[in-house]
Every structure is written in C-alpha cells, then in structure tokens.
DONUVO-322978 format. One line per 8 residues: number of its first residue (from 1); their letters; for each residue x, y, z of N, C-alpha, C. Coordinates in pm, 1 decimal. Layout:
NUM) a) X:Y:Z:X:Y:Z:X:Y:Z; ...
END
This chain:
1) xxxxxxxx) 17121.6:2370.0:445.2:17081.0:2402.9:308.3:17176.1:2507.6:250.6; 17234.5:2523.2:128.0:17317.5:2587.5:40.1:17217.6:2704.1:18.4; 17292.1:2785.1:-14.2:17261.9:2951.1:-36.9:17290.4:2939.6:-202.1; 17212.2:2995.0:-257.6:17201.7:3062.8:-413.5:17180.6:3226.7:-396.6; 17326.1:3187.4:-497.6:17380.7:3358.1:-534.2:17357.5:3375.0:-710.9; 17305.0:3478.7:-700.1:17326.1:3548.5:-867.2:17423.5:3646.6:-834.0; 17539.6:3625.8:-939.1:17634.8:3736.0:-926.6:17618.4:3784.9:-1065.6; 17605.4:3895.3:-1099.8:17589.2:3969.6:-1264.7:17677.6:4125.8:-1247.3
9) xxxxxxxx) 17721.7:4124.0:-1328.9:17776.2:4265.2:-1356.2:17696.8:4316.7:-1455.8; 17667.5:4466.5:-1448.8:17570.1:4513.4:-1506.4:17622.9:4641.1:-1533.0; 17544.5:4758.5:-1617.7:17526.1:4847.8:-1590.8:17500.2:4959.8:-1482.0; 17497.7:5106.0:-1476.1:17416.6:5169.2:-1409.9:17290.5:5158.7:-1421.0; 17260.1:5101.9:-1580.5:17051.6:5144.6:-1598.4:17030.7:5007.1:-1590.0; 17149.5:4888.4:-1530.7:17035.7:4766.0:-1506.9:17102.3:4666.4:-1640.6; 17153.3:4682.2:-1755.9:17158.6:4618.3:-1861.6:17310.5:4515.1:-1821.5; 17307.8:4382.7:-1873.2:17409.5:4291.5:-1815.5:17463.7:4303.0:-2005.8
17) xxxxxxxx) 17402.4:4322.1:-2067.8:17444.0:4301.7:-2228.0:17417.5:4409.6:-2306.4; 17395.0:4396.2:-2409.4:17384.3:4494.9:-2549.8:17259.1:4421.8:-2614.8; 17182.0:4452.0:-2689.6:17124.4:4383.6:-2753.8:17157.4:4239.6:-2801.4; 17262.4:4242.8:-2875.2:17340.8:4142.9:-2934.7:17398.3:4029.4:-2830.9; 17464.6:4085.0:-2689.1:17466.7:3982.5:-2636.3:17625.6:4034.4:-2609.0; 17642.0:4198.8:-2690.0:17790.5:4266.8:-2637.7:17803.3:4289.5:-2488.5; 17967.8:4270.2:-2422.1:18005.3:4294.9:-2317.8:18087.6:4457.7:-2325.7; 18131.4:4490.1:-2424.9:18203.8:4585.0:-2448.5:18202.2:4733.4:-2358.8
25) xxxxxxxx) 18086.0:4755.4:-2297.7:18056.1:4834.5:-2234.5:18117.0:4802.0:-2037.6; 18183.2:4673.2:-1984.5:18218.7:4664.3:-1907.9:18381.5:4728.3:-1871.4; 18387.7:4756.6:-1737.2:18499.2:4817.8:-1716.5:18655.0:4709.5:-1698.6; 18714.8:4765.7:-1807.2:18876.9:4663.9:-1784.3:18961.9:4698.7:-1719.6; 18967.0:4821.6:-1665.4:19097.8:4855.9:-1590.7:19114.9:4763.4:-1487.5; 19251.8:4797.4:-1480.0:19246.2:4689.1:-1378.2:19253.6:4748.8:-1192.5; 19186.7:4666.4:-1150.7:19143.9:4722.2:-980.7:19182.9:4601.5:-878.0; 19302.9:4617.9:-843.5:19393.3:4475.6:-747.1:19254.5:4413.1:-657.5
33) xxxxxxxx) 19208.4:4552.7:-577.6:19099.2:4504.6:-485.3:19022.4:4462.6:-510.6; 18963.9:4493.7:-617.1:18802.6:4429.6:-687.7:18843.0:4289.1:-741.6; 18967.2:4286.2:-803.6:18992.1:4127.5:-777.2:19003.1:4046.2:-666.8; 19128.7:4090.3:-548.4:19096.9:4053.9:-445.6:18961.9:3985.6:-388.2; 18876.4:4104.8:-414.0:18723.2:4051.0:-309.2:18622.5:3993.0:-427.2; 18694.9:3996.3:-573.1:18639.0:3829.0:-634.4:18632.3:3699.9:-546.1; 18802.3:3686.2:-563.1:18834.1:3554.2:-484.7:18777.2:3499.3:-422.9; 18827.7:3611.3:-300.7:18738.9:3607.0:-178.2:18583.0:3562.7:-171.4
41) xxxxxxxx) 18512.5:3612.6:-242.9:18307.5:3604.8:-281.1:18339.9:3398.0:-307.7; 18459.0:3408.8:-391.3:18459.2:3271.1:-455.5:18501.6:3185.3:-364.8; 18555.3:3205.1:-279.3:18641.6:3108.6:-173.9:18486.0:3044.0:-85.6; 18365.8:3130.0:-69.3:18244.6:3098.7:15.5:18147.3:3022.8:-60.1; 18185.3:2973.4:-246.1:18110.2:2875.3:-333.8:18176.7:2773.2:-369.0; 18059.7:2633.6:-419.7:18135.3:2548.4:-430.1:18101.2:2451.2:-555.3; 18000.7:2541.8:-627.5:17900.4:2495.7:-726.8:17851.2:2627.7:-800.1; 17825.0:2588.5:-918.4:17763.2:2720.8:-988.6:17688.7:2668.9:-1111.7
49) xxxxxxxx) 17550.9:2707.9:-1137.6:17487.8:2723.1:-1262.8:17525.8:2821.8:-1347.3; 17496.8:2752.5:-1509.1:17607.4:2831.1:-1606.3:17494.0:2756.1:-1733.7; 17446.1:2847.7:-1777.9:17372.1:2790.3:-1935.7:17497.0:2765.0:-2040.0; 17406.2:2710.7:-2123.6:17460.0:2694.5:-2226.6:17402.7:2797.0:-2349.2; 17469.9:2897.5:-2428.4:17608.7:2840.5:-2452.2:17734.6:2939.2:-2390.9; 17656.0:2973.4:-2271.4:17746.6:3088.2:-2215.4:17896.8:2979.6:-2204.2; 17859.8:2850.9:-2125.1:17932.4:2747.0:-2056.2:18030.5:2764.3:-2178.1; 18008.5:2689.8:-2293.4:18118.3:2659.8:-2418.7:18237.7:2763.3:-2434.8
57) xxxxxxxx) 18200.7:2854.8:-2394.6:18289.4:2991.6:-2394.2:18358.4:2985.7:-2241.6; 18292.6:3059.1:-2168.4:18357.2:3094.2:-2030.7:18446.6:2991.2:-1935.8; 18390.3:2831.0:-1955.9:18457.6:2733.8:-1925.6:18583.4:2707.5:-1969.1; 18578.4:2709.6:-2101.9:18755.5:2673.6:-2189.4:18805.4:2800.9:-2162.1; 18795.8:2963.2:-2151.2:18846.0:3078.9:-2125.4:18886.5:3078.8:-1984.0; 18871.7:3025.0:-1894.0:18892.8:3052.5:-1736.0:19000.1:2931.7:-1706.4; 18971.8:2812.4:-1758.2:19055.4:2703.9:-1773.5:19241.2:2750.6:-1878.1; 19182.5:2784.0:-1964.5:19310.8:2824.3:-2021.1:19370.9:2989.8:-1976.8
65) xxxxxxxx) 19300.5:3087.9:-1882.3:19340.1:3184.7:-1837.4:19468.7:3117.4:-1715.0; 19423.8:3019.8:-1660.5:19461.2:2948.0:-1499.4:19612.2:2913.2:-1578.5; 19627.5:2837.3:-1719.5:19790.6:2770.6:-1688.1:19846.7:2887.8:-1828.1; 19786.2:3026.8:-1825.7:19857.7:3128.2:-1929.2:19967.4:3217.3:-1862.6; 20083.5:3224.8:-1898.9:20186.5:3266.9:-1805.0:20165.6:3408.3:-1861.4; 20070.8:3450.0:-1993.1:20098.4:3604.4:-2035.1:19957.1:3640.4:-1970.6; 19895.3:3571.6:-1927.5:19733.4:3679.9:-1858.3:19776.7:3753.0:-1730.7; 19666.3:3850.5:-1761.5:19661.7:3977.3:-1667.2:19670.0:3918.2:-1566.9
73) xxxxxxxx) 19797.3:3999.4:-1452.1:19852.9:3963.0:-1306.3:19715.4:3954.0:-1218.0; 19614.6:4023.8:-1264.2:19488.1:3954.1:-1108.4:19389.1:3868.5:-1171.8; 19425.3:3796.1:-1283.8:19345.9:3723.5:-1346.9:19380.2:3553.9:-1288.3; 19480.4:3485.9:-1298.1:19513.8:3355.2:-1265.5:19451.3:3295.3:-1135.7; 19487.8:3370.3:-1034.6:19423.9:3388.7:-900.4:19278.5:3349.1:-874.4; 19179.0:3431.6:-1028.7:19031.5:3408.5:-988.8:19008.9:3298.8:-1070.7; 19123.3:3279.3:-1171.5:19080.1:3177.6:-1260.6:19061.0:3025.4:-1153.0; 19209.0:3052.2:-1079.0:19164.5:2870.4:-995.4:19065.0:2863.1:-923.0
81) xxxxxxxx) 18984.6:2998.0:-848.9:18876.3:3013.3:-727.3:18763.3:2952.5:-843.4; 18768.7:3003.6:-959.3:18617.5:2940.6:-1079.9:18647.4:2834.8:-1107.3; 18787.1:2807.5:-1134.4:18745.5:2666.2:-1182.1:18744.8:2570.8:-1083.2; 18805.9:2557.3:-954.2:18727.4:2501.7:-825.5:18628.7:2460.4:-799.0; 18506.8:2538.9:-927.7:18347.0:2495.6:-832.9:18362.4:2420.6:-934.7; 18216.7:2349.7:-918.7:18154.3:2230.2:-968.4:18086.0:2266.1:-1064.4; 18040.7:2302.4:-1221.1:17993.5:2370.7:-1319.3:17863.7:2302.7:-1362.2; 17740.8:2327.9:-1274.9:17610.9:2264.4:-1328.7:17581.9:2315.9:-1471.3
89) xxxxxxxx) 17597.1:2224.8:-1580.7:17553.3:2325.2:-1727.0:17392.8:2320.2:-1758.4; 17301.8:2428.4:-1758.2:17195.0:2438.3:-1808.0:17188.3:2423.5:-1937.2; 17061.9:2316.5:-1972.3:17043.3:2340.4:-2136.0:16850.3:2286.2:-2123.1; 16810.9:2312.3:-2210.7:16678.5:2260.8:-2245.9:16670.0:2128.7:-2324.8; 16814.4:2085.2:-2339.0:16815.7:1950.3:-2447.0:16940.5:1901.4:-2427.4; 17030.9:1796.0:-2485.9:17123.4:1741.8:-2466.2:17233.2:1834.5:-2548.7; 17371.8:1845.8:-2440.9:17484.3:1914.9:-2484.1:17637.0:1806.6:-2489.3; 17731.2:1817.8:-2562.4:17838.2:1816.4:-2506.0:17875.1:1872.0:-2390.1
97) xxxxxxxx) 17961.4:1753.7:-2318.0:18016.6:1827.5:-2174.7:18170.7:1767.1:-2147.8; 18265.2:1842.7:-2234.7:18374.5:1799.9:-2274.9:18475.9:1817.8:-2072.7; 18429.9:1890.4:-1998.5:18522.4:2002.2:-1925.3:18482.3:1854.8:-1778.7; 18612.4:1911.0:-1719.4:18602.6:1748.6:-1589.6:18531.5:1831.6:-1493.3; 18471.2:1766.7:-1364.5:18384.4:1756.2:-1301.8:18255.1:1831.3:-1335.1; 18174.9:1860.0:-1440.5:18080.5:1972.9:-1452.5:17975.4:1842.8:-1544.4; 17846.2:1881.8:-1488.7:17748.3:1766.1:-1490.4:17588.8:1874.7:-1640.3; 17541.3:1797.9:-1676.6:17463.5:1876.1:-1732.4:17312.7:1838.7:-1648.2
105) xxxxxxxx) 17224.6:1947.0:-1651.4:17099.5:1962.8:-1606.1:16983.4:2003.5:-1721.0; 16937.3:1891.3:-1792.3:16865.8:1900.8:-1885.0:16724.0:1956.9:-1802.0; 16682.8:2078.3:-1808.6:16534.2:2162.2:-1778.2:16409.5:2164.4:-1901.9; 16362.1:2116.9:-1945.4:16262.7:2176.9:-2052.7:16179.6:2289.3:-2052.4; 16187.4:2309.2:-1889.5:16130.0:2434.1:-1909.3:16129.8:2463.4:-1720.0; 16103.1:2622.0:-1721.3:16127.8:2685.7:-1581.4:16049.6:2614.7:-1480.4; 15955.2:2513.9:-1476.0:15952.1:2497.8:-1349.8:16017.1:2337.3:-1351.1; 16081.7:2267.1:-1456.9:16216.0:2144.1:-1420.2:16321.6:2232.0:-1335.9
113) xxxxxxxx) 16290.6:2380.6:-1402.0:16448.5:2444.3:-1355.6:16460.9:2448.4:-1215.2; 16337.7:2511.0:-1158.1:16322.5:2544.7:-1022.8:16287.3:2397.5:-958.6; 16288.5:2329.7:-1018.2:16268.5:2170.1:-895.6:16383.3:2174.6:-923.5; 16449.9:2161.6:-1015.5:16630.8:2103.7:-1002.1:16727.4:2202.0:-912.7; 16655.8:2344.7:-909.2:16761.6:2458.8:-832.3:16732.5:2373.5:-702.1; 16580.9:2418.3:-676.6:16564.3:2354.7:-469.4:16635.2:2250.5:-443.4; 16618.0:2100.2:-527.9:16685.3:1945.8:-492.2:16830.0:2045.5:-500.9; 16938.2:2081.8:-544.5:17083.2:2170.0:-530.1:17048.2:2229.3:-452.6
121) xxxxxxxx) 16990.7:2308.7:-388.3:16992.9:2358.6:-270.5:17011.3:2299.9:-175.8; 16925.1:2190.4:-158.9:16867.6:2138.1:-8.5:17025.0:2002.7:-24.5; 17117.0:2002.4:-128.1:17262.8:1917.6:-86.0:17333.8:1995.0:21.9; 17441.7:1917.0:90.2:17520.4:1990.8:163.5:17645.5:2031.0:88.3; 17684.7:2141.4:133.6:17828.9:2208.7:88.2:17810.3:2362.5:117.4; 17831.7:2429.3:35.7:17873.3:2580.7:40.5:17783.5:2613.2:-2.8; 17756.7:2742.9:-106.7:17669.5:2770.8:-158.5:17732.6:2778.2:-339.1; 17533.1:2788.1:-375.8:17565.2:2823.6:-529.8:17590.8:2917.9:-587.7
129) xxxxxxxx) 17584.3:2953.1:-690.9:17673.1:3094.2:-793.5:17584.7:3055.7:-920.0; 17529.5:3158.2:-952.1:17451.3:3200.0:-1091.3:17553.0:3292.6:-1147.2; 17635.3:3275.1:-1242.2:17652.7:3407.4:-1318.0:17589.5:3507.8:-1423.0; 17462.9:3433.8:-1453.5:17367.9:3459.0:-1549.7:17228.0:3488.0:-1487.0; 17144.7:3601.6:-1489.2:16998.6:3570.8:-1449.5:16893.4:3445.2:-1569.5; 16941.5:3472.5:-1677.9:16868.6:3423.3:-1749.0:16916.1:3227.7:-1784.9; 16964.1:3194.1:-1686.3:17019.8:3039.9:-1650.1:16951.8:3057.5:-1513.0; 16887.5:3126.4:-1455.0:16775.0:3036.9:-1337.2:16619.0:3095.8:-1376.9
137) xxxxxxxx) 16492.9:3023.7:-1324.9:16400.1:3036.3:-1383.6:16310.4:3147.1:-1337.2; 16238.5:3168.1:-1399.2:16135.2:3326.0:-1405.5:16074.2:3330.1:-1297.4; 16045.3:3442.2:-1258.3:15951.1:3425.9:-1155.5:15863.9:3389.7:-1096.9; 15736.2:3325.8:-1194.4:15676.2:3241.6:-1146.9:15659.3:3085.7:-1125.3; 15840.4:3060.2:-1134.5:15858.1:2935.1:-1069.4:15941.0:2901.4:-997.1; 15995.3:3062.8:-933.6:16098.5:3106.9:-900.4:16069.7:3058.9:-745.5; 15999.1:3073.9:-700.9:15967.5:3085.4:-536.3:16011.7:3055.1:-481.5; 16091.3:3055.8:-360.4:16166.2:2928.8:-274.6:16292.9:2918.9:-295.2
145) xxxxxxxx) 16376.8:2962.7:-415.3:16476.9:2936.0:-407.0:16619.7:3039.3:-427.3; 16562.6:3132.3:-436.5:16644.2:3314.7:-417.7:16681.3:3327.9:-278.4; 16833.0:3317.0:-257.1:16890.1:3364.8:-131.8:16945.2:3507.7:-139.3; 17021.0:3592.0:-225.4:17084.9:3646.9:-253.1:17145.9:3732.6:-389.5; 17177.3:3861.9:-425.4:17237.0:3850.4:-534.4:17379.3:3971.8:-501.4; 17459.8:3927.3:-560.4:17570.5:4041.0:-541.2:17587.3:4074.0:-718.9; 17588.1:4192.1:-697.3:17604.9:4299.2:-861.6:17750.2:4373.1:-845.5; 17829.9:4331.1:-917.9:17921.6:4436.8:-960.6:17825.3:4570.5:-1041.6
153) xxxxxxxx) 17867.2:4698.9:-1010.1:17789.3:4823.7:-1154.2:17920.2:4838.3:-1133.6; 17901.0:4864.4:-1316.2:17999.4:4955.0:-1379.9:17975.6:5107.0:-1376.4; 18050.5:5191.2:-1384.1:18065.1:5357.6:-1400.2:18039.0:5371.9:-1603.6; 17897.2:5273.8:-1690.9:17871.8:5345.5:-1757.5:17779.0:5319.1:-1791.2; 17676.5:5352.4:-1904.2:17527.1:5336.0:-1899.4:17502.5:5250.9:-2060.7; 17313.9:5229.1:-2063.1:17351.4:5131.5:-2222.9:17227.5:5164.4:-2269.2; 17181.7:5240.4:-2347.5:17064.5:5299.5:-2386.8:16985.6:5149.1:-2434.9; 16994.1:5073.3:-2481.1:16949.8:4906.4:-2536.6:16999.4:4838.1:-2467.7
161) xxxxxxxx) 16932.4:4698.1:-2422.3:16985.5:4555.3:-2386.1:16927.7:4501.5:-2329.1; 16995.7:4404.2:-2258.2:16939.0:4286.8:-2211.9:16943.6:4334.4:-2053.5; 16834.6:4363.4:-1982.8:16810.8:4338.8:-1845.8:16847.6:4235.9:-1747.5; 16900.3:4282.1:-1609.5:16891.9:4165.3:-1519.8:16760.8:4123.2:-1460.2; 16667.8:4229.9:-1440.6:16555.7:4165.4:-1427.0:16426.4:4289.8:-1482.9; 16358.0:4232.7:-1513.1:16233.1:4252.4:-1617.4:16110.2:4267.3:-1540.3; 16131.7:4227.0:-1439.1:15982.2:4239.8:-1385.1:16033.0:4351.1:-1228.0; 15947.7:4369.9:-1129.8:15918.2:4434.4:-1003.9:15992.8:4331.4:-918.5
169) xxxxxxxx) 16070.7:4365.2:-826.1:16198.5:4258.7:-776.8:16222.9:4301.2:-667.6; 16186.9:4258.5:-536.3:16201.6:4301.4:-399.0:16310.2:4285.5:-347.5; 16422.4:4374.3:-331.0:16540.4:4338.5:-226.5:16542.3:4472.3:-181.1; 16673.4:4389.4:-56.1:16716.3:4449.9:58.1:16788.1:4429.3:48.6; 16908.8:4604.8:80.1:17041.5:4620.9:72.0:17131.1:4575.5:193.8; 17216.7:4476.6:168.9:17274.5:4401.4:261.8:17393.6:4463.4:267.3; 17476.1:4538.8:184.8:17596.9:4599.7:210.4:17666.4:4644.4:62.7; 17742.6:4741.6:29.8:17774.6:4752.8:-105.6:17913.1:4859.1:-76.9
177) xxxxxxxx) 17983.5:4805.6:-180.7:18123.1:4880.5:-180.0:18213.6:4953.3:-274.1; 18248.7:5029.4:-320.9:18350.6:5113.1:-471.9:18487.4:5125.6:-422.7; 18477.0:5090.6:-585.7:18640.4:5097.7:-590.0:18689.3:5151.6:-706.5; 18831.6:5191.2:-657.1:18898.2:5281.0:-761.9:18875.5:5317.7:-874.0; 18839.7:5203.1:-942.8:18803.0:5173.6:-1054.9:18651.6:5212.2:-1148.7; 18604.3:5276.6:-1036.0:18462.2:5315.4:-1088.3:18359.7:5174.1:-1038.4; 18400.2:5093.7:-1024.3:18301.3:4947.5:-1000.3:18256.0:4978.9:-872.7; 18138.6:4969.0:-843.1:18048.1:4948.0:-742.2:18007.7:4801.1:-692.5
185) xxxxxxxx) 18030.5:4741.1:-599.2:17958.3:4599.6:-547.6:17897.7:4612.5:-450.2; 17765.2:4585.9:-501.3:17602.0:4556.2:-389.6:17530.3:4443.9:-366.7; 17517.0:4393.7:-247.4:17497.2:4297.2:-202.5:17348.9:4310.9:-142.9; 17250.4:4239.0:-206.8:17098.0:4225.0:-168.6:17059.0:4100.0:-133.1; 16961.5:4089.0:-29.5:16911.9:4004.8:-5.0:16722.3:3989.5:-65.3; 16689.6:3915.5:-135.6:16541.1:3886.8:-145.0:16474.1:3903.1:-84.0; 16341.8:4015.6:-90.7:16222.7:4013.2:69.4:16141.3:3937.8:32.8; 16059.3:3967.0:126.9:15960.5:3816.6:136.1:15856.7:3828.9:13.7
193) xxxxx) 15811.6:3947.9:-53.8:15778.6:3962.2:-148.3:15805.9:3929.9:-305.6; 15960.3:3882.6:-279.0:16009.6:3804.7:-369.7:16010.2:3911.3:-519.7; 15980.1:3802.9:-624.6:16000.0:3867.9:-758.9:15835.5:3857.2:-821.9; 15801.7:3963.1:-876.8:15678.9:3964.9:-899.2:15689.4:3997.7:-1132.3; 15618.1:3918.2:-1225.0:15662.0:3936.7:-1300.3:15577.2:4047.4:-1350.6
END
C-alpha cells in the first residue's frame, strides 16, 4: 500500500496563505540544501493530488520552469522531480486537463474524496504527495487514509489566513531539520487519534 504525504509550507503561526490566497510572506532566498532535500523528498513519490485551480497555475509554472534556461540555478532540478509524478487533479465538477499524463478525479464531496484517496492508496507504486491540505478531505471522512505530513516553516509570522489545519490534529514528531535560510522541515507522523474536527 502507498503512503500519503501532505507537504505544505506554512508559517510559524500555522497559516499556508493570506486571506486572499497571498504567498508573499514565504521565504525566497535561495538555500542549495533545502533544494537539494526537495528532490530528494521527491525522488520517494510517484503521484500527487493537486485541486483545482491550484493545478491551472502550478502545472504550466513547473513545466515551463524545467525547459527555462534563465530560472533560478536550484529550480530546474525540482522542476523534473514534480513533473515526474503523475498529477491526480481534484475538482467537484468537470475541468479541462490540457497537461500529459495527469487524470482528473471528479469528488462531489469529502467522503467521494476519501473513497477515491484509499482506492490510490491501496495501488502499487511509491507514495502520494498532497501539496494542498485543502485538496484532501476533512476530517470526518478523513479516517484511514493519513500516513504522514512533512512542513517546510518559514522564519515569519501572518496575523490573518488560511490555516493548515482547523481543527485538534494528533501527530508525532518523526524528525525535523533548519537551514541556512531560516526554513525549518518537520516531519510528522499521524497518531492513532487521528484528526478530530
């Protein structure tokens, strides 16, 4: 059975956005290693859920980062490890799906989501990749299918926004690491108590 990962970069107080849905508050410098042990996280997936309309954006941006001869020197590198996986697109209704191998997963609602995460689970291959919390389903249809989450934090804070998670959320610290750059990466595992909303 495949492992499901949420990977989110966040804040210190928890916030992945701005109200609006701004990133601006994430750290750009650039940190060789923290790219490095991108890759690397990416080299162990082989599939990833991606809503829509995050997909319309981040898909054509990672694709055209991969053949840009002027993008940032540790950028190309992670661009081929992403575009490698297999891009499940979440939507609640029918989308365009212009981009090659990436399939759409029409959900109407969180518990289609969570039968469609487990059936992806229980395929063989590697594991999955969430880059979004809010592209897998809520907690109470959540059960069963949380292996993992790894968080980049940034070194700054966001008085407003959008949360990675909203409710009481049981993990266990599996290992976490900083770098130069102020970025922190923590690696949790789900207890048996799971996510409570």
């Amino acid at each position: 059975m495949a492992k499901l990962v949420l990977t989110m970069t966040m804040s210190l107080d928890g916030f992945f956005s701005g109200p609006d849905g701004e990133l601006d508050w994430m750290t750009r410098a650039a940190d060789p290693e923290f790219s490095r042990d991108n890759v690397a996280f990416f080299d162990h997936i082989d599939r990833g859920f991606i809503g829509y309309p995050t997909a319309s954006g981040m898909l054509p941006y990672w694709m055209n980062v991969a053949s840009d001869p002027q993008a940032p020197a540790d950028q190309p590198a992670l661009a081929e490890a992403l575009n490698n996986l297999r891009p499940i697109l979440i939507s609640r209704r029918e989308e365009p799906v212009p981009w090659p191998n990436a399939e759409l997963l029409i959900a109407r609602d969180d518990e289609q989501l969570a039968d469609a995460v487990r059936k992806e689970k229980a395929k063989p291959g590697k594991a999955s990749v969430s880059p979004a919390a809010s592209a897998l389903p809520r907690p109470s249809s959540a059960s069963g299918w949380s292996t993992s989450t790894s968080s980049p934090c940034t070194p700054s804070g966001s008085v407003v926004g959008r949360r990675v998670f909203t409710g009481k959320t049981g993990l266990e610290l599996i290992d976490a690491k900083a770098y130069q750059s102020g970025v922190t990466r923590a690696r949790y595992r789900e207890t048996a108590g799971g996510r409570q909303s």
